[in-house]
N, C-alpha and C positions, 0 to 999 in steps of 0.2 A: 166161531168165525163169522162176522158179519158182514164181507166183502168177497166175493165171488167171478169178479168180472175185470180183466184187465183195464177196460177202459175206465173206470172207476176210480183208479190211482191217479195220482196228476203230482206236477213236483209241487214241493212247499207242503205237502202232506207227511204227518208222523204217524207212525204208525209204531207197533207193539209185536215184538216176536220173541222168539225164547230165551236171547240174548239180550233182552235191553229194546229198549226207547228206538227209534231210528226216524230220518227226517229221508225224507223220497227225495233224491237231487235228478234222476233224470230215468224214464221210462219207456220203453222200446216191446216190442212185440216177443221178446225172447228173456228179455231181462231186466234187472230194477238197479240201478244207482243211488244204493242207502250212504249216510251220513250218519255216525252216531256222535253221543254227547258232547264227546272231544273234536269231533270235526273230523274223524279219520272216515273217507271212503272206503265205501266197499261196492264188490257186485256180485249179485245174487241171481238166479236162472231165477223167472218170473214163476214157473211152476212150484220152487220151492219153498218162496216168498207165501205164496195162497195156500199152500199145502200145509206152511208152519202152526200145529197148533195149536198154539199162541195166539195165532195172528188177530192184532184188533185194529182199526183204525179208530185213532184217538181223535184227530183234527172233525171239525164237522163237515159233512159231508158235504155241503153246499156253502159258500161264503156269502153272503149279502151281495146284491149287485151297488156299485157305486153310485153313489146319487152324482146327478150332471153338477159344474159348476156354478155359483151363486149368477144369477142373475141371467143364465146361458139359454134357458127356457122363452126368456120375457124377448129376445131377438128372434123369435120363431112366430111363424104363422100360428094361429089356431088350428087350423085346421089339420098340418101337417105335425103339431104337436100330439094334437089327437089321436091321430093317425098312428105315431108310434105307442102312445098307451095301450092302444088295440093291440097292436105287436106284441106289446111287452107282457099283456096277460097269456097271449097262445105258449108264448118261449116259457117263462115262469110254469107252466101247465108242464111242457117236455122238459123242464130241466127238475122240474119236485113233484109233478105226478098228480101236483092240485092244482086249482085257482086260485089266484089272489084270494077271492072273494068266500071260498072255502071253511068253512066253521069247526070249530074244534071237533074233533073223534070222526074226521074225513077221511075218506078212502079213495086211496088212487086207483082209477079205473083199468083195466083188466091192460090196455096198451099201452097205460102211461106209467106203470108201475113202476119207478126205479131197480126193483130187486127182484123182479121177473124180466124186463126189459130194458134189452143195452142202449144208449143213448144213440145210436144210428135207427135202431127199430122205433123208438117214440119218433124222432123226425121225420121217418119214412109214414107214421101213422098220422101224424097231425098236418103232414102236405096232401096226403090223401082228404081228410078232414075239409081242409079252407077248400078244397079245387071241388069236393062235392055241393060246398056252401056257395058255390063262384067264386072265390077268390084262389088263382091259380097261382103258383109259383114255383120255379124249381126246387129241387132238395139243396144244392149248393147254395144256391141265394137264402133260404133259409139256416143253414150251417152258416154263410155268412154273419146272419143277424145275430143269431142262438148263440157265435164268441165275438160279437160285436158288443153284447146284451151284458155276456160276462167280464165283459173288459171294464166297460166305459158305463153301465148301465141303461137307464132311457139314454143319454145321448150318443149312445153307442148306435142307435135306431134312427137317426135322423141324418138329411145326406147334410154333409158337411160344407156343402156349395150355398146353403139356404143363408148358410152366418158367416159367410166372411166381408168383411165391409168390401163394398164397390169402390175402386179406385179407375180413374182418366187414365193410370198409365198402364194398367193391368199386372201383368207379372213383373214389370221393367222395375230393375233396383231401386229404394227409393232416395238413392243417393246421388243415383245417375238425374234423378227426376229433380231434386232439390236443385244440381247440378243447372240442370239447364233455365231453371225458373231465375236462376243468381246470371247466368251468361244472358235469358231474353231481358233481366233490366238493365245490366250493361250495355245493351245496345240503344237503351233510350236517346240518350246525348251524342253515339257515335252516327255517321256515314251509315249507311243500308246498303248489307253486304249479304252475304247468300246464306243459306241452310248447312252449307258444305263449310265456313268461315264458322259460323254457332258451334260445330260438330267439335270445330278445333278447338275450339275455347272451353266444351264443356269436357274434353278430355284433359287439356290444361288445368281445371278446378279438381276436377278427380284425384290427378297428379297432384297438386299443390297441399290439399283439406286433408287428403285422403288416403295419398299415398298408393292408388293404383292405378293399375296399366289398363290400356285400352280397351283387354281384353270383357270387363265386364258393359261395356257399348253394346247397346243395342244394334242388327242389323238396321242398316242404312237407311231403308225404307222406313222402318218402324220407326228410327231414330227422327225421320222426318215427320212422321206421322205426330209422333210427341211433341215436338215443336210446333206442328201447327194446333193442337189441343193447346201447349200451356200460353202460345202468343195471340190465344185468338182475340178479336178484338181490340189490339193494344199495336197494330201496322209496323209490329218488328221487320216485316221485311216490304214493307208498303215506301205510302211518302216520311221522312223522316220529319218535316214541319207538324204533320199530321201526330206523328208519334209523340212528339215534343210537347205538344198539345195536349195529349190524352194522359198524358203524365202528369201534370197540370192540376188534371182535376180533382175535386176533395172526393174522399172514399164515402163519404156518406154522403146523404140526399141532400139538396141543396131546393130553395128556389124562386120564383121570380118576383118582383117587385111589379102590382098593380096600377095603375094612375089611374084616378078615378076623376081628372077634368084636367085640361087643357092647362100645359105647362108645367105640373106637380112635379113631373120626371122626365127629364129632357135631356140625349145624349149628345155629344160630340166629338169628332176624329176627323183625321185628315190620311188621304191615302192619295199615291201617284194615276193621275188620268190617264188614260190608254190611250192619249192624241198627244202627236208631238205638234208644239207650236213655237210660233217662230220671237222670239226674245227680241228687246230693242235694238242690240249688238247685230240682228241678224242671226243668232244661233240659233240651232234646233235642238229642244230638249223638252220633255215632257214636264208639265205643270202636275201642282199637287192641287189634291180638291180637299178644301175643309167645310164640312155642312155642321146643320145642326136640323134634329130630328125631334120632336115630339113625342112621347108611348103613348099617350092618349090618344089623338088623333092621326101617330104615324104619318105626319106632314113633313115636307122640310122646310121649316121655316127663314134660313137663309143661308146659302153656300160662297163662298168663296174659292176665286182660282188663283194664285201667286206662281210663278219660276219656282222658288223656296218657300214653304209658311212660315212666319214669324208670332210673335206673342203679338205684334201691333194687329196681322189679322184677324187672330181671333177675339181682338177685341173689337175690331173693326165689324165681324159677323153678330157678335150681341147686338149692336147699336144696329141692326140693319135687322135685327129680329122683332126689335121694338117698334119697328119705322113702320108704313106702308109700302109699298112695291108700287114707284110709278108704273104708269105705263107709257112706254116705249113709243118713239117715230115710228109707223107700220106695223107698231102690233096688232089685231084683229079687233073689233071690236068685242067681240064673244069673250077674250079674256078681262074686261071687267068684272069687279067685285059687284058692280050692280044687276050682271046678267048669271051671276053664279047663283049657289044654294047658301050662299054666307049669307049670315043676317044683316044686311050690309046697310038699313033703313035705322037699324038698334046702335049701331056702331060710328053711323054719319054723323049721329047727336054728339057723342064724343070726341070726334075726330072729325074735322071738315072734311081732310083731305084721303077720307079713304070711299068718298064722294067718285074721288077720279082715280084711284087707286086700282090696281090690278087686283085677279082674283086670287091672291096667296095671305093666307090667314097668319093677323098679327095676336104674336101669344108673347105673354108678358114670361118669363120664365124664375119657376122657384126655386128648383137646384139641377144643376147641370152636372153630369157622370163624365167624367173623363178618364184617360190613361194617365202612365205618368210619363207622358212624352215633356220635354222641354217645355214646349209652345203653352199646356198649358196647365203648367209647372212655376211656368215664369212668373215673376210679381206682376209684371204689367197686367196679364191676364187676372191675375188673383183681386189685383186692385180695380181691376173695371168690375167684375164681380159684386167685389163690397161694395162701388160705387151706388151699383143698379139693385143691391137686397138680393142680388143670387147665390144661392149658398155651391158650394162646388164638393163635390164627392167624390173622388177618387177610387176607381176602382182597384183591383186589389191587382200587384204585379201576377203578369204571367195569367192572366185571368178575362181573356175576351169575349169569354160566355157572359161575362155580366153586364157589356153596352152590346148586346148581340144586334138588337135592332139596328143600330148605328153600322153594325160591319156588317150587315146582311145586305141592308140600304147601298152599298154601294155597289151590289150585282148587279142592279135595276140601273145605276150610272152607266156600265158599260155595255146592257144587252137594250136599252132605251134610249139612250142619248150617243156613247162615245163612237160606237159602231156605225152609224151613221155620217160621221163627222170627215171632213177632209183632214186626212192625216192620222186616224186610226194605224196603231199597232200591233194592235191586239194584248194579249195579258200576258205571254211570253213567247220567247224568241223560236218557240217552235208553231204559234200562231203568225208569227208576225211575216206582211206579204211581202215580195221581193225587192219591191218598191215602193216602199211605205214611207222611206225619211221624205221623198220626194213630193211626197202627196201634200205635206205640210203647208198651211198658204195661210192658217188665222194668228193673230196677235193673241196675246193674254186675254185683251182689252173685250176685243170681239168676240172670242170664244167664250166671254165669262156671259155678256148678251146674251149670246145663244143659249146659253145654261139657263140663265134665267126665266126666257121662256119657255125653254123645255122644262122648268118647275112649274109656271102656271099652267101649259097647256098641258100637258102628258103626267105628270106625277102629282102633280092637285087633283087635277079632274078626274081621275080613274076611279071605276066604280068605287071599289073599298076606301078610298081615303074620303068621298064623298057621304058615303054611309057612316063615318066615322065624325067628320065635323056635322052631322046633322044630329048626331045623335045630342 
């Protein structure tokens, strides 16, 4: 008889008694649960079983521990991978009595014997062992690893928190998660509605795709907590202009178009002035302002004010970009081109009259970036274009990152120019003062004046734009 020890047996073991073959189905402190050839159980008092002398165990006594899965290793630290080989040669030591590293015709040492000592006595010997070495741990946390080792092998030895991929939404479903990423871009194009409005819609999708109930929704908070992880960035519950916006834009890197002299790249737009003025009828309504901007030197070369813009004024702003800027009844003297930084002595040769001319820089232009607003969409526009050798580029719908200079340009209209003006309203109706139609007193005619000079004296002259035409 070569087995002596109950704990020894384990099910899935055959074993050999005076009756035949038998397969161990199940093992208890009293008795043994055999299985023979044909499958018929039986049960046998454990003492009879060891006592039988027959008895042999045929299976081998130890099974190979499982190699981890392909590739389950390479997701692990080193260090922590390490970590468990150490482990895994002490356990291998208490479960056969050797080292791994052990050489043929070895002998297991007096505590780790298998056939002297029962597998409780080896792990009470080798926690004694690691806590005299410093390494302390309890006998259960070791019994943990020692059928962790035998289950799963090395990766029976490793916490299994180290390898599970990181996710934003942690435990939460990942249908409920998919769920809500499909409801935040349905709200791209809608109204901006609450956290509580989302919650309903992603239970609607659950219900719809999915087919279930409420029930697997995350608590409230958490559910809110998710939303603002999967919407960040993207103003689902912000301004919706803004959102409309960001949606817009290309998923990959994008960027900017350089000018490397005066005129190469030259934007234009028209957008509504913050000043109501008073129309020939006598009515009161806000003018629109159409400029034209330069990327080289970030100047504006020539603005226009109308009630409505038309294709006539934007063609009307070319021919005025080309031109010189007189100067005005009561403008200052200071705003000449002869007292400014323009090279204005190189320029007289060419030009008589920029002699007398104000100080706002004439740039001949090479292609001009538009929207595809009407105005300057329209052939009138397109034909003044070819007229003058300007090529027109159109930027792409839905895309006002690409004249940004041009729509940036007109914050400086209202925090430099409009806000000062009689008849300011501000930029909406929750800026606007209580008595603001009232204030109204300039014509088109007059306020385009005023514009005017507020381009030579205030947005010409400013340090940067000066730094910029001298360069």
């Amino acid at each position: 008889m070569t087995v002596s020890r109950p704990e020894m047996l384990r099910p899935g073991d055959e074993v050999r008694l005076g009756n035949g073959s038998h397969t161990v189905v199940a093992v208890t402190a009293a008795a043994v649960r055999l299985a023979d050839v044909t499958g018929t159980e039986s049960v046998m008092p454990l003492g009879r079983v060891l006592a039988d002398p027959v008895f042999e165990l045929i299976t081998p006594r130890r099974r190979p521990a499982p190699l981890p899965p392909e590739g389950a290793l390479d997701q692990v630290p080193a260090a922590i991978a390490g970590q468990a080989r150490w482990w895994e040669q002490h356990i291998i030591e208490v479960i056969t009595g050797l080292r791994p590293e052990s050489g043929p015709g070895a002998v297991p040492s007096a505590e780790y014997d298998p056939a002297v000592r029962s597998m409780r006595q080896r792990e009470i010997a080798k926690v004694a062992e690691l806590a005299a070495e410093g390494h302390r741990i309890g006998l259960s946390t070791f019994q943990r690893m020692r059928r962790g080792y035998e289950t799963a092998g090395l990766w029976g030895l490793i916490d299994r928190r180290l390898t599970r991929p990181s996710s934003p939404s942690g435990r939460i479903d990942s249908r409920v998660v998919d769920a809500v990423r499909q409801a935040v871009t349905e709200e791209t194009s809608r109204s901006t509605g609450t956290r509580g409005r989302l919650r309903r819609r992603v239970e609607q999708i659950l219900a719809e795709v999915h087919g279930l109930d409420a029930s697997v929704m995350p608590a409230r908070t958490t559910f809110y907590r998710l939303a603002e992880r999967v919407s960040e960035g993207r103003h689902t519950f912000g301004s919706a202009r803004t959102r409309r916006s960001l949606a817009r834009q290309p998923d990959g890197p994008f960027g900017t178009v350089s000018a490397a002299r005066p005129g190469e790249w030259m934007q234009i737009d028209t957008t509504p002035l913050d000043v109501r003025v008073v129309l020939d009828n006598g009515v009161l309504d806000r003018a629109e302002l159409t400029w034209l901007i330069d990327l080289a030197t970030r100047s504006i070369t020539a603005a226009v004010l109308s009630p409505t813009t038309k294709a006539v004024d934007a063609a009307l702003l070319l021919a005025r970009t080309l031109t010189p800027e007189p100067m005005r009844p009561g403008w200052p003297d200071a705003l000449r081109m002869s007292r400014s930084v323009l090279p204005h002595r190189r320029l007289a040769g060419i030009d008589e009259r920029l002699r007398h001319a104000a100080a706002r820089p004439v740039i001949v232009p090479e292609t001009v970036v538009c929207d595809h607003g009407m105005v300057c969409m329209s052939q009138t526009f397109r034909n003044a274009c070819r007229a003058m050798g300007i090529s027109v580029q159109p930027a792409h719908k839905g895309s006002p990152w690409e004249k940004g200079t041009v729509e940036t340009s007109f914050n400086s209209a209202g925090t430099l120019f409009a806000q000062y003006v009689a008849g300011y309203v501000g930029s909406s109706v929750e800026r606007r003062g209580e008595h603001a139609d009232q204030e109204a007193v300039w014509p088109v005619l007059e306020l385009q004046e005023l514009l005017d000079e507020w381009i030579v004296d205030r947005f010409t002259d400013r340090k940067t734009r000066i730094t910029a035409l001298t360069c």
